[in-house]
C-alpha positions in Angstrom: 112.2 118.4 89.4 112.2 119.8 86.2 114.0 122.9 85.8 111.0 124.6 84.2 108.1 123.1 86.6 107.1 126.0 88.8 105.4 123.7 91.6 105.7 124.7 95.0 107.6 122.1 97.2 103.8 121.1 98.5 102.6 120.3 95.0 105.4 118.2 94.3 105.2 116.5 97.3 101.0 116.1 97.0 102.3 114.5 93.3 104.9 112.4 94.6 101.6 111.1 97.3 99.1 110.5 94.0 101.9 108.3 92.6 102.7 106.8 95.4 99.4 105.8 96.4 98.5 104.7 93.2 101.7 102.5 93.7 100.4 101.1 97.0 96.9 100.2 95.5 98.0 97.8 93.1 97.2 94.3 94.5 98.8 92.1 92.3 102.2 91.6 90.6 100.5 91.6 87.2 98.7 94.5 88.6 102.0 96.4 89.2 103.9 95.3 86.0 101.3 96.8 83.9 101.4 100.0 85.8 105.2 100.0 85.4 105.0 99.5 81.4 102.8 102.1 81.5 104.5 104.6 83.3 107.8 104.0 82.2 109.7 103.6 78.7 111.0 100.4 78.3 114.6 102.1 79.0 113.4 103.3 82.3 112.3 100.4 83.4 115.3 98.3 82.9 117.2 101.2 84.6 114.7 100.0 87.8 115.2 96.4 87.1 119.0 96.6 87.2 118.8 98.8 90.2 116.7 96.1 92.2 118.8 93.9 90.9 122.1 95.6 91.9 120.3 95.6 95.4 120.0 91.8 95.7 123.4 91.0 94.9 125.2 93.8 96.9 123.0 91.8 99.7 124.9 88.4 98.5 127.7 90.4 99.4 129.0 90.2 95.7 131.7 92.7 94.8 131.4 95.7 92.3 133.1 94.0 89.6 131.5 91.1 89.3 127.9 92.8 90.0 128.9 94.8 86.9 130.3 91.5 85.0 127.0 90.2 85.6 124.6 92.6 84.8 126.2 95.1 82.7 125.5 97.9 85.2 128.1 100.6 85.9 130.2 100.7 88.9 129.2 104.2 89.2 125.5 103.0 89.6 126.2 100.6 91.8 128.4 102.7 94.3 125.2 104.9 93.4 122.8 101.8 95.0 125.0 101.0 97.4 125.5 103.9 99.1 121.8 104.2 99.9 121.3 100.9 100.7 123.6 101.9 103.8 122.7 105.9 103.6 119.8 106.2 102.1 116.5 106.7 103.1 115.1 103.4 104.2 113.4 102.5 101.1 115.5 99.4 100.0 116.2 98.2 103.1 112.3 98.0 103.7 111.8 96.3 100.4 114.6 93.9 101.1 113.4 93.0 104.7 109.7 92.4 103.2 110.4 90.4 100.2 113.4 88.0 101.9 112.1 87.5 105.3 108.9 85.0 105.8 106.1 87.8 107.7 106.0 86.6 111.2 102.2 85.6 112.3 101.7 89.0 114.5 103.5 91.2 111.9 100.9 93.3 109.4 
């Protein structure tokens, strides 16, 4: 949070909801790449790309070095990524799990 933003920790967390229901209603990948280029500066954006990205080939089991020879992204960012890939709160492992595994017939 900003140093200067005097929300209470329940208005931050009711704007972290908006956003991430706004997130949530999007229905299609255009949908949510428009969304992104408007939320974001272009800078910020890449800075999620390469995260994602970092993600997917920590999962390949590639090592820092050549994640970093390949995308340009610093090591510290990717010991950042990877350390909550393993620690973190759930989020990419979710994300991973939903976009690399085929939805079973009974799953929703």
């Amino acid at each position: 949070m900003k140093p200067n933003r005097q929300d209470t920790e329940s208005q931050q967390r009711a704007a972290e909801d908006a956003l991430f229901g706004a997130l949530i209603s999007l229905r299609t990948l255009t949908e949510c790449r428009n969304f992104f280029r408007d939320l974001c500066t272009p800078a910020e954006l890449q800075a999620l790309v390469d995260r994602w990205q970092v993600v997917e080939l920590l999962e390949q089991g590639l090592t820092y070095r050549k994640i970093n020879e390949l995308t340009g992204v610093s090591v510290t960012t990717i010991g950042r990524v990877a350390r909550f890939l393993t620690d973190g709160f759930g989020g990419y492992r979710a994300a991973i799990d939903r976009t690399t595994r085929p939805e079973s017939p009974t799953s929703h």
